[in-house]
N, C-alpha and C positions, 0 to 999 in steps of 0.2 A: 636747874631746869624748871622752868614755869609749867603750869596743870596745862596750859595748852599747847606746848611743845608735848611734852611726854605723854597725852591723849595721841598726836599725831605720830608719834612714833612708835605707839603701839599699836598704831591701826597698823601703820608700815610693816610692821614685824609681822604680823597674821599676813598680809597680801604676801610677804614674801616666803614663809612657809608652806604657801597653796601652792607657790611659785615651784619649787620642793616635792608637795605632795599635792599634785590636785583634788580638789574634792574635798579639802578642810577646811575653805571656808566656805560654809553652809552660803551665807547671804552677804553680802556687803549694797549699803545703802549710801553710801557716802561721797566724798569727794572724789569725784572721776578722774583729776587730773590728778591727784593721788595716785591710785590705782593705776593709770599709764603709766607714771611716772618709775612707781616699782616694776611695771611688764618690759620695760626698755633699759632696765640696769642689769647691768652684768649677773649669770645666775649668783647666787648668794651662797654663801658654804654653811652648812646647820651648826659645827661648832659655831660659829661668828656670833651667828642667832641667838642660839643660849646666852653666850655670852652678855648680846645686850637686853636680851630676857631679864637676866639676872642684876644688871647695872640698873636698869627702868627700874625696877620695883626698889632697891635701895634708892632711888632717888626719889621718889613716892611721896615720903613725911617729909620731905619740902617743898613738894611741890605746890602748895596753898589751895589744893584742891576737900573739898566738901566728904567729912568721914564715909559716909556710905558709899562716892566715889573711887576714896581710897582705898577702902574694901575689896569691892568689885574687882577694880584692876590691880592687886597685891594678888587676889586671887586668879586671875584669869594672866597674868605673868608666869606664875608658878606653874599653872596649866602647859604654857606656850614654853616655856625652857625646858620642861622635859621633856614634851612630843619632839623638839629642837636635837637635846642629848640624844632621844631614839634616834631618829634622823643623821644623826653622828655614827653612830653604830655601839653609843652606851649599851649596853647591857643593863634593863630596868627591871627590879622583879616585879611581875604581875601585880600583886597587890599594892608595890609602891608608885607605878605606875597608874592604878585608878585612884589610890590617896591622894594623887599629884592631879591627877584631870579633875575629881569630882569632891574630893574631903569630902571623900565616905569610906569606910573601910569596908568590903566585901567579906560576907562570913556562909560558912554552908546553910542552907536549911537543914529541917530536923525532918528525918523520916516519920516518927510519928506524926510530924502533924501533916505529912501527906498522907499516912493509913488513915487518921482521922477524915480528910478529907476524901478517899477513896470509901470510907463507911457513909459518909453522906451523901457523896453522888449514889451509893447503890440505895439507896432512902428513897430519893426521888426521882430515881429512873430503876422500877421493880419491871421483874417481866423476866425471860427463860434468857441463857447464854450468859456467858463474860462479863466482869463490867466492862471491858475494853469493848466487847463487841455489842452490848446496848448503848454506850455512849456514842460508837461510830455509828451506830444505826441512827442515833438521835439527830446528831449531824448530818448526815447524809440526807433528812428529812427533812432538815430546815437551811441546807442549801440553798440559796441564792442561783436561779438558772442564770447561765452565763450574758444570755442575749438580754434579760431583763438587770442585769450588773448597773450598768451605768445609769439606766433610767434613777433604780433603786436609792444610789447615790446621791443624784442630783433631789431626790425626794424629799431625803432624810438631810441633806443639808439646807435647805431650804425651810422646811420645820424648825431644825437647831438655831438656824439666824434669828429666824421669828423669836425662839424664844432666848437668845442670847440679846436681844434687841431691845429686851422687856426690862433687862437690868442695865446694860451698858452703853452708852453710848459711840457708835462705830462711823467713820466717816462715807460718807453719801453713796460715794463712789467707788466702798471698797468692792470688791469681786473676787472669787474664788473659781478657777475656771478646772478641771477633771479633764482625766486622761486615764485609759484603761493599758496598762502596760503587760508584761510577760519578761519572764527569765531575769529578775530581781533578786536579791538576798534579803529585801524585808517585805511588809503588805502594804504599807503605805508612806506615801513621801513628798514632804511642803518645800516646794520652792519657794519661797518669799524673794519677790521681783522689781518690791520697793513700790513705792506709791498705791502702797494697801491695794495690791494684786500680789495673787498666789497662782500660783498652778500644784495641783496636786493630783499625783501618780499614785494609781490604786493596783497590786500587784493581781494579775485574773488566775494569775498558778495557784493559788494557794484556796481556792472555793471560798470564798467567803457567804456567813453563815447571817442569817435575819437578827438572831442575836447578838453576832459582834461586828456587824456593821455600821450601826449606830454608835458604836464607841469608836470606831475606824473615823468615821466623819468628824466626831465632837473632839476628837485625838487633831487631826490635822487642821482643821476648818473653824471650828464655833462650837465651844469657849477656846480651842484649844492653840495649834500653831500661829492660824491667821490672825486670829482674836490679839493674841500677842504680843504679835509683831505689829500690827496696825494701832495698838492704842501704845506701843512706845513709841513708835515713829511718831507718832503725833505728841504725845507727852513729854515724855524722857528725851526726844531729841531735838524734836521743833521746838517747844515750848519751855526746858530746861537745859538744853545745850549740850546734853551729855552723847557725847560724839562717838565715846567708845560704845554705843548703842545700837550703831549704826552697821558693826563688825559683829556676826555669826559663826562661832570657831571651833569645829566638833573637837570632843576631847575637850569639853570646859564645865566648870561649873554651870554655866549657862545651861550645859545642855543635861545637868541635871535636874535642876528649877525647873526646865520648859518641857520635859518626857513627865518629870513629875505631876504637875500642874494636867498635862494632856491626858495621862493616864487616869485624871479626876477629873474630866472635861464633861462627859456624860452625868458622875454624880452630881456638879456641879448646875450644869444646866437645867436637869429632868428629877434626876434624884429617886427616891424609890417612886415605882411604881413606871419606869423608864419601860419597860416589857411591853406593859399593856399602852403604852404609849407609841411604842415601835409599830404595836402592832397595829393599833389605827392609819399611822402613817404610811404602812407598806400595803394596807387593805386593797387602795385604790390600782394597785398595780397588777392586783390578784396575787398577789402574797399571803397566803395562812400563815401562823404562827402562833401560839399560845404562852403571852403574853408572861402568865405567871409563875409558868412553867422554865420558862427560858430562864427569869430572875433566877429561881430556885437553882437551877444546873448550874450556873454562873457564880451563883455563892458561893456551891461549893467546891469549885473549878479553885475560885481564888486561892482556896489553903493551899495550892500548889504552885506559886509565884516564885516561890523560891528557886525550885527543881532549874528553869534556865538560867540563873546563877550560877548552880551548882556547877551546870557544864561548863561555863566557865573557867569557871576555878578547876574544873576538872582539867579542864584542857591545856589551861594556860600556865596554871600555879604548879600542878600535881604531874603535867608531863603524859596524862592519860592517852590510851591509843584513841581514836575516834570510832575505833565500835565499842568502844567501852562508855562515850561520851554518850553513841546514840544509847545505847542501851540501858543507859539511864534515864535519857529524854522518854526512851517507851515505856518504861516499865511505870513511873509513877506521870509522867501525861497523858498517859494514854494513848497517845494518837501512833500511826502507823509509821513504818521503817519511811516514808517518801518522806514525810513532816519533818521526822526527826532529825532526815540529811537536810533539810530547808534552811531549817535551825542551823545546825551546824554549820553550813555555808556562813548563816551571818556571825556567828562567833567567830570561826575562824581567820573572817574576812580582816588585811592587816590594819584596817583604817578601822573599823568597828569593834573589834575583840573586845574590848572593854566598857563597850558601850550598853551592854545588856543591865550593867549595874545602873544606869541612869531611869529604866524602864522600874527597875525592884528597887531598890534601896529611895530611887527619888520617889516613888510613889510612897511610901511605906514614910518617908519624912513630911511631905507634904501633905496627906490625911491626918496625920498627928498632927500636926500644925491647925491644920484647917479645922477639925474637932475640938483645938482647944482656945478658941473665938471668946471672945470678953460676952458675959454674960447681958442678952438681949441681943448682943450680935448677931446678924443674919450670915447665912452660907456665902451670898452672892458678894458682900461686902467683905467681909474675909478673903473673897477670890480675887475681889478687884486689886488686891494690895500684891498679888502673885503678876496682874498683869502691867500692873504700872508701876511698879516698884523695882531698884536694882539689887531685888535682895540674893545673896550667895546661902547656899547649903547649912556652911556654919553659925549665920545670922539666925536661920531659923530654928536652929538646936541651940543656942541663948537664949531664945525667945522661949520655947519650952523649956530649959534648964530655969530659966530665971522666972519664970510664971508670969512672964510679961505677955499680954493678952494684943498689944496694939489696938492702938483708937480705930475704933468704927470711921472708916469714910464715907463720904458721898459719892456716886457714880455722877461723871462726868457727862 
């Protein structure tokens, strides 16, 4: 089988497991009569699937396709035969099941270093009551009102382009159009529409805060989802033909790189000092906020990344009840019993369950990564190799095992 038969046949195999499970593939940019072509076949059985899951990728190393291609798609086969097997009604264990979507292994955090990170949220947020109950006070303080939501957004993403625009170059006519939605399982969410348009769904349940909305935007929009997908469509698939590009297929490696990458979207583009930068930007709206205050709470927020892992694994590996899940989500996040069922919708949800590890483990790969830039290396050029490049999970852990830095690029 030649690289561009079994390119087209692995686009085929994701359209037809959406066919299956709607709502797995994220975005498809591709050949339309394709995509008919699968909507108008017989439905498909997921045994079958796998099966030619598993045939494609042995037939791989001959197909004369370009090593980092063959990569990509060895890995993002492995992905698709086992959502396929689930789909069967395999029985997958938890853990081998996100080994299989993402080559990461999922591990607990350490409660120390959530007490550690509970000792410094009460650093810098001093004052009478709880730390749970100065932290909700804090929050509650820097609130986002509802009726100024969308304006806010449109603000801060408009800002981020400017400054994503400084380093990258993005096509003319791309656009990112917002939508303030309700009754979700996450806070925010990039449709990618093709022709470097997005639409992007901001959940209004869940309050959004002055300090984590600027990473809500640079998460979905600029450096982050849109930025993305617009400079592969233009790179990786108009310009280098790489077709499996064009296919978006939750449960992949892909969608570890691109949670990772987004979940560094903000440090990327602003970097420290992003607070009192928020804070200028949301001034004009009549927005306060205390710029370096925010940073600080945020720091120490982070040592508790792990903690929605944990439910995870709680939930899925360990068999835990689900008040035992929330009640771990309260106890070291802090946040109130409504959050922590939010939460748990999206864990438990059957298309997501596993997708939490792409938020933790890919961010936690991708700063390592990014941190370890070839000397004189810039941030922004270390970034650009995350958006135009087809690198998989495991690339990047050779990359740090083997102390290879990769050459500095040029933004296009």
């Amino acid at each position: 089988m030649d690289g561009n038969t079994l390119v087209r046949e692995y686009l085929a195999l994701g359209l037809r497991l959406d066919r299956l499970h709607p709502g797995l593939v994220d975005s498809y940019t591709g050949d339309r009569a394709l995509r008919r072509a699968v909507d108008n076949e017989p439905r498909p059985h997921p045994a079958s699937l796998a099966e030619r899951a598993g045939l494609l990728r042995r037939e791989l190393p001959g197909a004369g396709l370009a090593p980092e291609r063959e990569r990509f798609l060895a890995a993002h086969l492995t992905a698709l035969e086992c959502t396929a097997r689930k789909l069967a009604g395999v029985r997958v264990a938890f853990v081998d099941e996100v080994r299989a979507y993402f080559q990461v292994d999922p591990v607990p955090g350490n409660p120390d270093e959530y007490r550690r990170a509970h000792a410094r949220l009460d650093e810098v947020l001093p004052g009478h009551g709880s730390l749970r109950e100065r932290l909700a006070d804090y929050r509650v303080d820097e609130t986002v009102p509802p009726r100024k939501l969308e304006a806010a957004v449109h603000e801060l993403s408009s800002a981020l382009r400017d400054q994503v625009r400084q380093h990258y170059a993005l096509p003319d006519h791309e656009v990112v159009e917002y939508e303030i939605v309700t009754d979700k399982p996450w806070s925010g969410f990039n449709y990618y529409l093709g022709d470097f348009r997005s639409r992007v769904a901001v959940n209004a349940d869940l309050g959004h805060r002055m300090s984590n909305l600027p990473h809500l935007v640079a998460h979905e929009s600029y450096p982050g989802h849109h930025t993305e997908h617009c400079r592969k469509e233009v790179g990786l698939v108009g310009e280098r033909g790489h077709l499996e590009q064009s296919l978006f297929v939750i449960n992949t490696p892909q969608c570890l790189m691109a949670e990772g990458m987004a979940e560094l979207g903000l440090h990327a583009a602003v970097g420290p000092g992003w607070g009192r930068w928020t804070e200028r930007v949301l001034r004009d709206l009549g927005l306060r906020m205390e710029g370096d205050q925010a940073e600080r709470v945020e720091q120490a927020v982070s040592g508790l990344v792990d903690v929605r892992q944990d439910a995870a694994l709680m939930l899925h590996d360990r068999r835990a009840s689900q008040d035992d899940v929330v009640d771990h989500l309260r106890r070291w996040l802090l946040v109130p019993e409504g959050r922590a069922r939010q939460m748990l919708r999206f864990l438990g949800d059957p298309l997501w369950r596993a997708y939490t590890t792409t938020y933790v483990e890919g961010a936690r790969l991708v700063r390592a990564w990014l941190d370890a830039r070839p000397p004189g290396g810039t941030l922004p050029e270390r970034y650009l190799r995350l958006l135009d490049e087809p690198l998989v999970p495991e690339a990047l852990r050779e990359e740090l095992r083997d102390g290879v830095p990769g050459a500095p690029r040029n933004p296009r």
